[in-house]
N, C-alpha and C positions, 0 to 999 in steps of 0.2 A: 516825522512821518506818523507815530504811533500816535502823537497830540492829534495831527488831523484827524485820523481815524477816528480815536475817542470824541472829538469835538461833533465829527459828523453822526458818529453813533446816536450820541446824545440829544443833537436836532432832532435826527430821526426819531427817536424814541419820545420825545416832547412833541411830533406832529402826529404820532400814530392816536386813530379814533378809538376813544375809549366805549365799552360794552357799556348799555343803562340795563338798566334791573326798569323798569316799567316795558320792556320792550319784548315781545313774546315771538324768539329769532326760530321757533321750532314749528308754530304755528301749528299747534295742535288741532286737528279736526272736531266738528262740531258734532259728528258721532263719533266714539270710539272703534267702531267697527268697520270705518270707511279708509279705505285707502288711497290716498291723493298723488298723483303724481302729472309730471309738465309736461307738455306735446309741443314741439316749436310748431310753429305757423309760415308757411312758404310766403315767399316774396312773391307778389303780381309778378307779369309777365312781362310788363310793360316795363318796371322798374329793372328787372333783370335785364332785360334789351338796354337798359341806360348804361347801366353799369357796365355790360361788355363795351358800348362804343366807346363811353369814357376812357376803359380801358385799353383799350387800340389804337383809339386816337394817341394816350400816353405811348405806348409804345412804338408808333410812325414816326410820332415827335422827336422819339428818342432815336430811330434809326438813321434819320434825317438829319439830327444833329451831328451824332456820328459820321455820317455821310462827308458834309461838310468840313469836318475838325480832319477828316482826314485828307481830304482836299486841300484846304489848307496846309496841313503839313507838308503835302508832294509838295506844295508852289516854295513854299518855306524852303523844303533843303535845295531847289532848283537856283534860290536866289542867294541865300546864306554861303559866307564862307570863311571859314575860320582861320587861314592866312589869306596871305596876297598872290593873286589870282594874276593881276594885270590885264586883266582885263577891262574894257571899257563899258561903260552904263550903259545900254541898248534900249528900243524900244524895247524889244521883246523881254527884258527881264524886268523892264518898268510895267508891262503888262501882269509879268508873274507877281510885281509885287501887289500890284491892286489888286489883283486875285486872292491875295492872302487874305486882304483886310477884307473883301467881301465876304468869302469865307469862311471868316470866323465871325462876324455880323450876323448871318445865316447859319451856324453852329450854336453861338448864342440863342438868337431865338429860337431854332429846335430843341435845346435843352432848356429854353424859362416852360415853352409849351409841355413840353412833357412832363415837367414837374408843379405846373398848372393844373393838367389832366389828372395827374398823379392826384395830387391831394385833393381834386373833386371827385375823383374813385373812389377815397377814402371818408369822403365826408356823405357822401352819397349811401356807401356800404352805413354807414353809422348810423345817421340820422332814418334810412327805410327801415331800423329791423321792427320786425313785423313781430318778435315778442312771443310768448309762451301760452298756451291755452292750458289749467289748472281742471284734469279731468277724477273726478272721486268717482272709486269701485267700490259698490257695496259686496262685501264676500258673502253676505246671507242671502242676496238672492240669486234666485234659481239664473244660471247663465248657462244656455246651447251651446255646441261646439261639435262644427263639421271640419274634419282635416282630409282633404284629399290625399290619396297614397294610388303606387303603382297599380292600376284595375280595379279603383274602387274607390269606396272613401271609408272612414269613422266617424262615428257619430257618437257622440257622450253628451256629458250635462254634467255639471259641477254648480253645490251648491253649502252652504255653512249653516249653523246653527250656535 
């Protein structure tokens, strides 16, 4: 156990990406006075409506299949018997058995779909993100600033030198 461990250690530490010296990870601003910092960027509307139906569609799927798997089970213990019964083969229980096999045919494909849906929620979510907007504040200059408050507001300015 402790060999695998070290063994795995050691891949891992022989795949981890090494830092480079020509690479400037801190990205210094091009004034030193400016202050940068990232704003995410919303998803369209259009993409967000994707993403919910994907995602509902996954989860119908999965109720569906559920649905079914448990269907299947009723007809299952109706038909199943774990000693001797004496009883004789019927239509009616040769109906429950077809029922099972439908039923799980139909619980199958509610669960391939739902983890069809599944993974194009996820590949969807992934592929639209819409990324960071990179906004710099100059502190030197003069910036207004109204703050509403209970019966009134404030009004300031703030500025650097």
């Amino acid at each position: 156990m402790r060999r695998g461990v070290l063994v795995l250690a050691i891949v891992f530490a022989g795949t981890v990406a090494r830092a480079r010296a020509d690479v400037d990870y801190f990205k210094a601003a091009q004034k030193p006075t400016t202050v940068t910092y990232h704003v995410g960027n919303d998803r369209p509307e259009r993409t967000r409506w994707l993403i919910g139906g994907l995602g509902g569609a996954a989860g119908l799927s999965l109720l569906a299949g559920a649905y079914f798997n448990f269907e299947a089970h009723d007809a299952a213990t109706k038909v199943s018997a774990h000693t001797l019964t004496g009883k004789v083969w019927s239509d009616d229980l040769q109906g429950d058995y077809d029922r099972i096999h439908s039923s799980n045919v139909k619980a199958i494909v509610g669960y391939s779909l739902a983890g069809a849906f599944a993974i194009a929620t996820i590949v969807v979510v992934l592929k639209s993100d819409p990324g960071e907007t990179d906004v710099e504040v100059d502190p030197t200059k003069p910036t207004a600033m109204i703050a509403p408050t209970p019966g009134g507001a404030i009004v300031g300015a703030s500025w650097g030198f």
